[in-house]
N, CA, C and O atoms as CSV, one atom per row, in Angstrom:
chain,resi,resn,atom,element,x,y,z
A,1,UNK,N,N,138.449,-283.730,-4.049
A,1,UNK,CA,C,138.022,-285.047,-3.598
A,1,UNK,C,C,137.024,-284.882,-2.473
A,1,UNK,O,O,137.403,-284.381,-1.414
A,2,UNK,N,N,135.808,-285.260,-2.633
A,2,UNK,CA,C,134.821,-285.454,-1.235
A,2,UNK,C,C,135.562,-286.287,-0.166
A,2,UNK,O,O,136.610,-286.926,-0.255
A,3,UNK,N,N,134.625,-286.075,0.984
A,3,UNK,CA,C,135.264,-286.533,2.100
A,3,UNK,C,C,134.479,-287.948,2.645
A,3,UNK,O,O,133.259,-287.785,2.674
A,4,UNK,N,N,134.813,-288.954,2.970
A,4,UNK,CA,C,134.115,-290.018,3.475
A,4,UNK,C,C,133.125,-289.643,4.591
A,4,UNK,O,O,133.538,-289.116,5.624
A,5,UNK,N,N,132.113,-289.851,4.437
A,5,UNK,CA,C,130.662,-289.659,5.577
A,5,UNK,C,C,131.014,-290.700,6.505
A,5,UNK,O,O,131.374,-291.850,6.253
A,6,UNK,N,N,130.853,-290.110,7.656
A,6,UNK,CA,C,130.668,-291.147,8.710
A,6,UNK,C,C,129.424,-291.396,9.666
A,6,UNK,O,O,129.209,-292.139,10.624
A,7,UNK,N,N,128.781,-290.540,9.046
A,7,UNK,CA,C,127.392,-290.322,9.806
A,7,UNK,C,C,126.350,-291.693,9.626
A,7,UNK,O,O,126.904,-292.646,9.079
A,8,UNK,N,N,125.282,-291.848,9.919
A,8,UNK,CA,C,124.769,-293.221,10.140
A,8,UNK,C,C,123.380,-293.145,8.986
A,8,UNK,O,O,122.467,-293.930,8.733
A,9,UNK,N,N,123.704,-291.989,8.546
A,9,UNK,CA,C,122.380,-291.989,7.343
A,9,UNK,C,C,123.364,-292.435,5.905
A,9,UNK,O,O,122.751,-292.442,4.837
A,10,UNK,N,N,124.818,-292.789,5.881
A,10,UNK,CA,C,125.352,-293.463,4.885
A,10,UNK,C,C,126.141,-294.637,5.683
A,10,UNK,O,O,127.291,-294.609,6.121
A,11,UNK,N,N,125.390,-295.446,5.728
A,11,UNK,CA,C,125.844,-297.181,6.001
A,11,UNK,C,C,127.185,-297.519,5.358
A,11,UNK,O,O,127.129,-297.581,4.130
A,12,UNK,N,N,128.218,-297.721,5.834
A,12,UNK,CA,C,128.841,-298.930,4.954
A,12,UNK,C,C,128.501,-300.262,5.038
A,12,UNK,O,O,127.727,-300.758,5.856
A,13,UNK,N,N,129.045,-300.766,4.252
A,13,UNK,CA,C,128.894,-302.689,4.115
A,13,UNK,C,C,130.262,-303.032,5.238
A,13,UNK,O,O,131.432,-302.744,4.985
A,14,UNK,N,N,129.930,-303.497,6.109
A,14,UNK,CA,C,130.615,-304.459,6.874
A,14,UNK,C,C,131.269,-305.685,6.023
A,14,UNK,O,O,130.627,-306.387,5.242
A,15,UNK,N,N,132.925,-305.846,6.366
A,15,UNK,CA,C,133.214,-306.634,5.839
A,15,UNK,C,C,133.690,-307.504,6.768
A,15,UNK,O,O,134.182,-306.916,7.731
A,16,UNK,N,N,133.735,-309.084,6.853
A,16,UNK,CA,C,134.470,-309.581,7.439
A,16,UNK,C,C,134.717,-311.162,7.102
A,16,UNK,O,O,134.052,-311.854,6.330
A,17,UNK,N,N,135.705,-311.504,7.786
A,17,UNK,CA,C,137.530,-312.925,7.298
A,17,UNK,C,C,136.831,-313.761,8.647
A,17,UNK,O,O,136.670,-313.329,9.789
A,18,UNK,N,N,136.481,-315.110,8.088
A,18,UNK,CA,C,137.160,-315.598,8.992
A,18,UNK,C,C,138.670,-315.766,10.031
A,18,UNK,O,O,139.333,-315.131,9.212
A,19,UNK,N,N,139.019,-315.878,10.402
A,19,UNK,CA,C,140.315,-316.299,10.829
A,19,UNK,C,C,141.192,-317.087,10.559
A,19,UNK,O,O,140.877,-318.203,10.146
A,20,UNK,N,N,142.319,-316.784,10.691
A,20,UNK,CA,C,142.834,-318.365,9.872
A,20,UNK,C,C,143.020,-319.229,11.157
A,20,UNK,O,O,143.356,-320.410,11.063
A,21,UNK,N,N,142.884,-318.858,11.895
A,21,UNK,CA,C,142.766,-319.980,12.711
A,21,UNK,C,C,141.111,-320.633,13.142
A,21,UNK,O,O,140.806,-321.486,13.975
A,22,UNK,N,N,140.511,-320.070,12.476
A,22,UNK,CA,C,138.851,-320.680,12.425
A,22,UNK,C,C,138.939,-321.792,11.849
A,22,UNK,O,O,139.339,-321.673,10.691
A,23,UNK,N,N,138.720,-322.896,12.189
A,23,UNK,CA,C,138.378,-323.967,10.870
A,23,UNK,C,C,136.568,-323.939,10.029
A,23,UNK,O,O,135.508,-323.901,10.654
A,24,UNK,N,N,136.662,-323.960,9.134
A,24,UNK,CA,C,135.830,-324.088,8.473
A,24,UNK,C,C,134.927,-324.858,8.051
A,24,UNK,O,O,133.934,-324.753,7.330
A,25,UNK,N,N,135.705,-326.061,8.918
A,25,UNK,CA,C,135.338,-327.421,8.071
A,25,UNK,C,C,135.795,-328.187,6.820
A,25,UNK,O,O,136.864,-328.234,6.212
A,26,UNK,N,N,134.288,-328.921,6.614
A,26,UNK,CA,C,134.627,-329.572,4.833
A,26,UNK,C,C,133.272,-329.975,4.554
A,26,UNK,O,O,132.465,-329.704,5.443
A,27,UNK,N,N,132.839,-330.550,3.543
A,27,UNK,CA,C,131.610,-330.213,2.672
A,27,UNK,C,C,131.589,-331.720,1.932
A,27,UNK,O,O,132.340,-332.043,1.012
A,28,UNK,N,N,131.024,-332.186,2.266
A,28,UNK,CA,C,130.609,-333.536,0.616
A,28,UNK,C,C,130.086,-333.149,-0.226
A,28,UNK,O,O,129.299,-332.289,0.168
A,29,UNK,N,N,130.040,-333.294,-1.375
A,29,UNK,CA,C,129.410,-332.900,-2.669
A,29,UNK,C,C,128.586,-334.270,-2.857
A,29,UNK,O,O,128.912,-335.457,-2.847
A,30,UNK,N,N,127.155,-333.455,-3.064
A,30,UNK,CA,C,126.209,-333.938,-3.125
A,30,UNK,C,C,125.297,-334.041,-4.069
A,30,UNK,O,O,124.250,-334.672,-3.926
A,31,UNK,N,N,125.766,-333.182,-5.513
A,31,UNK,CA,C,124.879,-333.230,-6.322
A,31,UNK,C,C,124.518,-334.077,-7.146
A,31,UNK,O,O,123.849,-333.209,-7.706
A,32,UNK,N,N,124.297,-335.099,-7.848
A,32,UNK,CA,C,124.260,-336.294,-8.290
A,32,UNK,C,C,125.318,-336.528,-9.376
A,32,UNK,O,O,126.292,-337.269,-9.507
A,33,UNK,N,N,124.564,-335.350,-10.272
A,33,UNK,CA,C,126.105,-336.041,-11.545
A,33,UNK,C,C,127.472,-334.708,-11.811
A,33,UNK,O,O,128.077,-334.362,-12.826
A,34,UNK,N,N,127.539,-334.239,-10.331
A,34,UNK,CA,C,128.674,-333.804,-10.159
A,34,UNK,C,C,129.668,-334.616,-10.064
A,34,UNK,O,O,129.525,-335.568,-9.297
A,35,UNK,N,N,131.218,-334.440,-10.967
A,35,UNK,CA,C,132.361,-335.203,-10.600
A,35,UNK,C,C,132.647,-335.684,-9.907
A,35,UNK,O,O,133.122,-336.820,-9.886
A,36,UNK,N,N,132.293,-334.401,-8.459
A,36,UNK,CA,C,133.554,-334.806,-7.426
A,36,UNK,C,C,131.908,-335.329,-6.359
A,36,UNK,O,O,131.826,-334.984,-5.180
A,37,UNK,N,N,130.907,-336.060,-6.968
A,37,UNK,CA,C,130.270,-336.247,-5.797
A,37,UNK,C,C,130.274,-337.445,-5.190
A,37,UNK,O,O,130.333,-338.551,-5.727
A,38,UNK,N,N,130.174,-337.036,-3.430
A,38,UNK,CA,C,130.797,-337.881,-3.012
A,38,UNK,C,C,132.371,-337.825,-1.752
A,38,UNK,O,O,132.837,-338.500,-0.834
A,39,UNK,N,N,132.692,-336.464,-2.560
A,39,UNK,CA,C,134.304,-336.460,-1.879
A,39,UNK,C,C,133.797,-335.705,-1.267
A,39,UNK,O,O,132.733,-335.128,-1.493
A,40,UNK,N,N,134.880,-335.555,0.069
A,40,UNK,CA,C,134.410,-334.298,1.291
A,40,UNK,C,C,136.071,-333.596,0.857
A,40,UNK,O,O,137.146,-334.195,0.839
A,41,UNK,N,N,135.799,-332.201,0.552
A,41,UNK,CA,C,135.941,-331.508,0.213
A,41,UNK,C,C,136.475,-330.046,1.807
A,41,UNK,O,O,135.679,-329.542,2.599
A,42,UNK,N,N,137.911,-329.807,1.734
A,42,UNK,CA,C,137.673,-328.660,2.646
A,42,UNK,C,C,137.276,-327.492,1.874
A,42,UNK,O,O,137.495,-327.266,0.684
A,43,UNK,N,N,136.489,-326.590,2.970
A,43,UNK,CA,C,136.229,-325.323,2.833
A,43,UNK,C,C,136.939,-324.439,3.156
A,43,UNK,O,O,137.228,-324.280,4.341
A,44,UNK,N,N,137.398,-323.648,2.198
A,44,UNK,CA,C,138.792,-322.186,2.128
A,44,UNK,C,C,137.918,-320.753,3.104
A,44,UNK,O,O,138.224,-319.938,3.974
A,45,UNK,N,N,136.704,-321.128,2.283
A,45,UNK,CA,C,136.509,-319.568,2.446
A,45,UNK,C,C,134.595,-319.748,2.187
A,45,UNK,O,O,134.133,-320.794,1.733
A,46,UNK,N,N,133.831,-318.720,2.514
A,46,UNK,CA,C,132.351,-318.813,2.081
A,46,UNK,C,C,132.026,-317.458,2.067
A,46,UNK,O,O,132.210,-316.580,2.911
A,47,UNK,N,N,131.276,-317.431,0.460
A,47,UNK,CA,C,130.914,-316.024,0.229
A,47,UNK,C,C,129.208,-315.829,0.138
A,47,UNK,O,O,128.665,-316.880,-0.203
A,48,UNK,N,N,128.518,-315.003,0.310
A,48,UNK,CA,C,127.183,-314.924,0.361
A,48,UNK,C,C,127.241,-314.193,-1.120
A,48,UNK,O,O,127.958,-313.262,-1.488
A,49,UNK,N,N,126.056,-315.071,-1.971
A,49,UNK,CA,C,125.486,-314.111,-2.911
A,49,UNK,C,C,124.085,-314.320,-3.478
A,49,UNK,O,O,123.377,-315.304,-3.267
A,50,UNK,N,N,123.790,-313.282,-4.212
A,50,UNK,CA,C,122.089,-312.946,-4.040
A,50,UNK,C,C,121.498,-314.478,-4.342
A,50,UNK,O,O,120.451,-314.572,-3.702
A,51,UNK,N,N,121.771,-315.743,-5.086
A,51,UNK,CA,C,121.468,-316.478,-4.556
A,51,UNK,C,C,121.524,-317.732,-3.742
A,51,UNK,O,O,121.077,-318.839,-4.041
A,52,UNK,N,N,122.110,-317.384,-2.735
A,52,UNK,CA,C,122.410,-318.048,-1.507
A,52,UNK,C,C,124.131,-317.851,-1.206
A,52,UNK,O,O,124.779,-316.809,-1.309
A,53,UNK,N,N,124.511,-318.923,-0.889
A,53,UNK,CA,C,125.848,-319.271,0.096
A,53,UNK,C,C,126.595,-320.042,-1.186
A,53,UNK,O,O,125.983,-320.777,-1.963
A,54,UNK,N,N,128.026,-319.746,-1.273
A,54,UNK,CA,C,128.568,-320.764,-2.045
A,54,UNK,C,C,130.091,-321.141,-0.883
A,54,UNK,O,O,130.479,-320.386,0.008
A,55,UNK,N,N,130.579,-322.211,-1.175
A,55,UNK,CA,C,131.855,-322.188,-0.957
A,55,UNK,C,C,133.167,-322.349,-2.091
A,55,UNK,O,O,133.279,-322.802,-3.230
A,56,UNK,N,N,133.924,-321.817,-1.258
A,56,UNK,CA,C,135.660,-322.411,-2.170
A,56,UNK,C,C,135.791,-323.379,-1.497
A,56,UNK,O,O,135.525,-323.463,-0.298
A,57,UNK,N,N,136.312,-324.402,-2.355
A,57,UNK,CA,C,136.904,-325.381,-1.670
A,57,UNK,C,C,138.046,-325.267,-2.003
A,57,UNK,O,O,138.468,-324.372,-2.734
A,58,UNK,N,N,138.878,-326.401,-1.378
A,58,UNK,CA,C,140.191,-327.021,-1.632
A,58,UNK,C,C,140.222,-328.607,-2.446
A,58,UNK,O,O,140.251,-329.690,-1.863
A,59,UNK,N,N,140.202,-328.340,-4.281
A,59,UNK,CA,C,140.235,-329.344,-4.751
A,59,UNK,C,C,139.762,-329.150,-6.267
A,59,UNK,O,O,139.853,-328.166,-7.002
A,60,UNK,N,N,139.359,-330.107,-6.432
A,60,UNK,CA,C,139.043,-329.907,-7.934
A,60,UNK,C,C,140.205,-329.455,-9.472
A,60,UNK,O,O,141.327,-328.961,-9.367
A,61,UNK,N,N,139.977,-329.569,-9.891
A,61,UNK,CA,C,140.845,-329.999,-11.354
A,61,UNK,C,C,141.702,-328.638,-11.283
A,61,UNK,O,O,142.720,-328.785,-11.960
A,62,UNK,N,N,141.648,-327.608,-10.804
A,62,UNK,CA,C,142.407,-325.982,-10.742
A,62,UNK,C,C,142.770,-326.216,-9.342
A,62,UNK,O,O,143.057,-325.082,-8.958
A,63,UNK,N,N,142.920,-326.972,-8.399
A,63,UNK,CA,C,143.237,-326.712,-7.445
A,63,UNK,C,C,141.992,-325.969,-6.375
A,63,UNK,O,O,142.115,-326.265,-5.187
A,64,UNK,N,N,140.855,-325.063,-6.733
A,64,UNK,CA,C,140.176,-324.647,-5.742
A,64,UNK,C,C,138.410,-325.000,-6.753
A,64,UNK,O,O,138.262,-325.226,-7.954
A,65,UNK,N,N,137.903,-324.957,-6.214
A,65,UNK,CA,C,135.987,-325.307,-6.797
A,65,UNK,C,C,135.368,-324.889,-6.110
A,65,UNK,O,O,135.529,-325.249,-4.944
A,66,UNK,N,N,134.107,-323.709,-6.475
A,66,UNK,CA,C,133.223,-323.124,-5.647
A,66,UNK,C,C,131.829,-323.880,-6.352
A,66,UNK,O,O,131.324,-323.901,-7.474
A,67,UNK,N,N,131.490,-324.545,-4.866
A,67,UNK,CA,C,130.152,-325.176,-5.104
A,67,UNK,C,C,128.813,-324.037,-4.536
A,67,UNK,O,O,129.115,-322.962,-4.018
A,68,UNK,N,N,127.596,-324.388,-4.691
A,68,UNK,CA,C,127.004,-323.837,-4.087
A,68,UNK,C,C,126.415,-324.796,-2.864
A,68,UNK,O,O,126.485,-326.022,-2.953
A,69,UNK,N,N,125.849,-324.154,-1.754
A,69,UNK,CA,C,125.502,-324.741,-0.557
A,69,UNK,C,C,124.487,-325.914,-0.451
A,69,UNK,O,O,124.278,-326.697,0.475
A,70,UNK,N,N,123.791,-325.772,-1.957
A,70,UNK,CA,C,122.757,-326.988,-2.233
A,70,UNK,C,C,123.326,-327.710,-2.819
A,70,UNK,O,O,122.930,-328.854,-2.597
A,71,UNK,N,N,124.376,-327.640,-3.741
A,71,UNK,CA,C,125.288,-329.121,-3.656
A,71,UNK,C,C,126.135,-330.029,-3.084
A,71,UNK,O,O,126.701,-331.080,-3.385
A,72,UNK,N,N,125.988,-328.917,-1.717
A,72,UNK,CA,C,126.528,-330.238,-0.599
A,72,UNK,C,C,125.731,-330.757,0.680
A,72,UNK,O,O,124.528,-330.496,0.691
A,73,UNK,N,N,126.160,-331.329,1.555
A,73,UNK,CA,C,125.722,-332.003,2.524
A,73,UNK,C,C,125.297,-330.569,3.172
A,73,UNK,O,O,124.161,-330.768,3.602
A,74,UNK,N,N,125.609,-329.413,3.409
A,74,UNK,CA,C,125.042,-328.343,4.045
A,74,UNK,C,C,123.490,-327.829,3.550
A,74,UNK,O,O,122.771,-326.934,3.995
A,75,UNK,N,N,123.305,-328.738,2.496
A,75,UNK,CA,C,122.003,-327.601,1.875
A,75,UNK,C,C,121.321,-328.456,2.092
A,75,UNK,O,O,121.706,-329.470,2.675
A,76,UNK,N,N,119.659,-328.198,1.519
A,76,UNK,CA,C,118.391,-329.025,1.942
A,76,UNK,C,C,118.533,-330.164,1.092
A,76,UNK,O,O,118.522,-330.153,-0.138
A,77,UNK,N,N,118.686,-331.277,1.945
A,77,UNK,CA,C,118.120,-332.854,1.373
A,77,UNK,C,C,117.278,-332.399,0.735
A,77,UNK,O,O,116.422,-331.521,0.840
A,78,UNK,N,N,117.810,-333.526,-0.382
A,78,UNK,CA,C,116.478,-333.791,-1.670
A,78,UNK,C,C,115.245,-334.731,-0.990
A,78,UNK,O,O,115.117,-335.650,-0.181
A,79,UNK,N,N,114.509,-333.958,-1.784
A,79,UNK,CA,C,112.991,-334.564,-1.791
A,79,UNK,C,C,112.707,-335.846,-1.723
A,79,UNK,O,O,113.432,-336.517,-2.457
A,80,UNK,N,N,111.909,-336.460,-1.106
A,80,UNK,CA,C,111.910,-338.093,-1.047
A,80,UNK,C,C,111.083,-338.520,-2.370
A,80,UNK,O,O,110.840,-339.659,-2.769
A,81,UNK,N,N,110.809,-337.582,-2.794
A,81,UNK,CA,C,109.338,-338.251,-3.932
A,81,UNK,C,C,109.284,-337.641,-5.291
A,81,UNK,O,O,108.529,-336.943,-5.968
A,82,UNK,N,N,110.460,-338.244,-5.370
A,82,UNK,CA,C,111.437,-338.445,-6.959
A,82,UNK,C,C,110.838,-338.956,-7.412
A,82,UNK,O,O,109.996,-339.598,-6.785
A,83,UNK,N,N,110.914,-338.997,-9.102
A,83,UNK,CA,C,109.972,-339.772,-10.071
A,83,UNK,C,C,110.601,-340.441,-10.792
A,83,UNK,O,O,111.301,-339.914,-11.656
A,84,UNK,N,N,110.538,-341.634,-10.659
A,84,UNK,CA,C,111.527,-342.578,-11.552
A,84,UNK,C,C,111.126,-342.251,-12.939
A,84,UNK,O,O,110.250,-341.428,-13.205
A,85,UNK,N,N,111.886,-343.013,-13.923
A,85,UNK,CA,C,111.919,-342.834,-15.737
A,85,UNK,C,C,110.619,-343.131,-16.050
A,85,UNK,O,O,110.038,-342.291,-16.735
A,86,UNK,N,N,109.946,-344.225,-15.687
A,86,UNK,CA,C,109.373,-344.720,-15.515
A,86,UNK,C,C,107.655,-343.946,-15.373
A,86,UNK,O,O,106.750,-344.171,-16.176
A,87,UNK,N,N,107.552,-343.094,-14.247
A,87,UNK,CA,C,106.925,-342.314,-13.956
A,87,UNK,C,C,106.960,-340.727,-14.873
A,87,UNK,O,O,105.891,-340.119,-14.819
A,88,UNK,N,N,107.875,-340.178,-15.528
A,88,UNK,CA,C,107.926,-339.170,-15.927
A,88,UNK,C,C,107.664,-339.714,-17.278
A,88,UNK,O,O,107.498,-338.749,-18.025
A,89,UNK,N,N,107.539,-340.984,-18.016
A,89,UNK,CA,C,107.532,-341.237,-19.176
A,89,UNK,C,C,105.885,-341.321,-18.829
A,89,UNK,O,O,105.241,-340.508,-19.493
A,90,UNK,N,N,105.140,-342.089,-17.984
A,90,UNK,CA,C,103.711,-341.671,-18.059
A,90,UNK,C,C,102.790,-340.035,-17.591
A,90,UNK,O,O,101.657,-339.637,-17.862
A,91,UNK,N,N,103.705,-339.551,-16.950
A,91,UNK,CA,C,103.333,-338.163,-17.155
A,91,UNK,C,C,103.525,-336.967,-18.516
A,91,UNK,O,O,103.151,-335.812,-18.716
A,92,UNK,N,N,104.278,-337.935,-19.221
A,92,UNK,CA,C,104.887,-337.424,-20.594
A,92,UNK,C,C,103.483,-337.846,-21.318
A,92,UNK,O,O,102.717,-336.969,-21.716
A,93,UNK,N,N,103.246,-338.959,-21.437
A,93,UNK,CA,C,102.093,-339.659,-22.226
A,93,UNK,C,C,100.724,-339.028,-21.660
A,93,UNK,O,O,99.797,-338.910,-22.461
A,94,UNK,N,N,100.525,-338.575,-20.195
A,94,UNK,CA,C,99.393,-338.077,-19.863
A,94,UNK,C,C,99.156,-336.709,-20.701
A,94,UNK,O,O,98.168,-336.585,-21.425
A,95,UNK,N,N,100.045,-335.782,-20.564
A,95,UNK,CA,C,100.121,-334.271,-20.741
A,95,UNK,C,C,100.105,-334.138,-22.076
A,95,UNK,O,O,99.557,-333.143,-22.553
A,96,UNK,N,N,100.743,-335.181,-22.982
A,96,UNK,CA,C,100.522,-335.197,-24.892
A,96,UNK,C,C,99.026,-335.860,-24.365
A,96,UNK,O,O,98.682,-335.015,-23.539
A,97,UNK,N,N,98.225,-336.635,-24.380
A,97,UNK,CA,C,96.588,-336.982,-23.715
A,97,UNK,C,C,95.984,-335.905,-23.761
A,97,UNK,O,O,95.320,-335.715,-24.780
A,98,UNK,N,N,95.991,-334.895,-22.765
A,98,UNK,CA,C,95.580,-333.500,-22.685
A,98,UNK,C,C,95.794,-332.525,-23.447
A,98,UNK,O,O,95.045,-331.553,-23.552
A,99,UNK,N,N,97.275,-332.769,-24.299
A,99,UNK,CA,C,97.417,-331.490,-25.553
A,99,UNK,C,C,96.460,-332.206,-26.452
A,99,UNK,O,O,95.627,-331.311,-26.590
A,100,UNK,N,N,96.008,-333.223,-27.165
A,100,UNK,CA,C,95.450,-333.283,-28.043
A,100,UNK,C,C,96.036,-333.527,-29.230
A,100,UNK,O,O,97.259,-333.492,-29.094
A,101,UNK,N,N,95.668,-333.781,-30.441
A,101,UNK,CA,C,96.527,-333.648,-31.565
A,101,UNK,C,C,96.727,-332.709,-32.503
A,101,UNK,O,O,97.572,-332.884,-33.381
């Protein structure tokens, strides 16, 4: 069996727990035609992954639901300059205009 390096040219990954006595908070779900959007939601636990932040919560149909950080009140507000039906149905009609027949 090799021996564990401790030298600084092999890094480990740092791991670390909140506390259980940390509170964590809680989270609204924010995504539009998510179920639970709307409910504030506590947060168990938060894991980082390659893309972005998600949480566990406390809830949802199994008892726990990991959202990601842009579907709740923690992530970036949506854009103000949404396109109603309305608008995407004449950008639909512009872009068949430009394909041609």
């Amino acid at each position: 069996m090799g021996k564990a390096c401790a030298c600084s040219a092999c890094p480990r990954r740092r791991h670390s727990a909140a506390l259980s006595s940390d509170p964590l908070g809680s989270v609204v779900v924010t995504h539009p035609f998510h179920p639970l959007n709307g409910q504030r939601l506590e947060i168990l636990f938060s894991k980082r992954r390659d893309d972005g932040v998600v949480f566990v919560c406390s809830g949802g149909f199994s008892g726990q639901i990991t959202l990601p950080e842009a579907w709740t009140d923690r992530g970036e507000p949506p854009l103000a300059c949404r396109l109603s039906a309305e608008g995407l149905a004449v950008l639909d009609t512009l872009s068949r205009a430009i394909e041609g027949p």
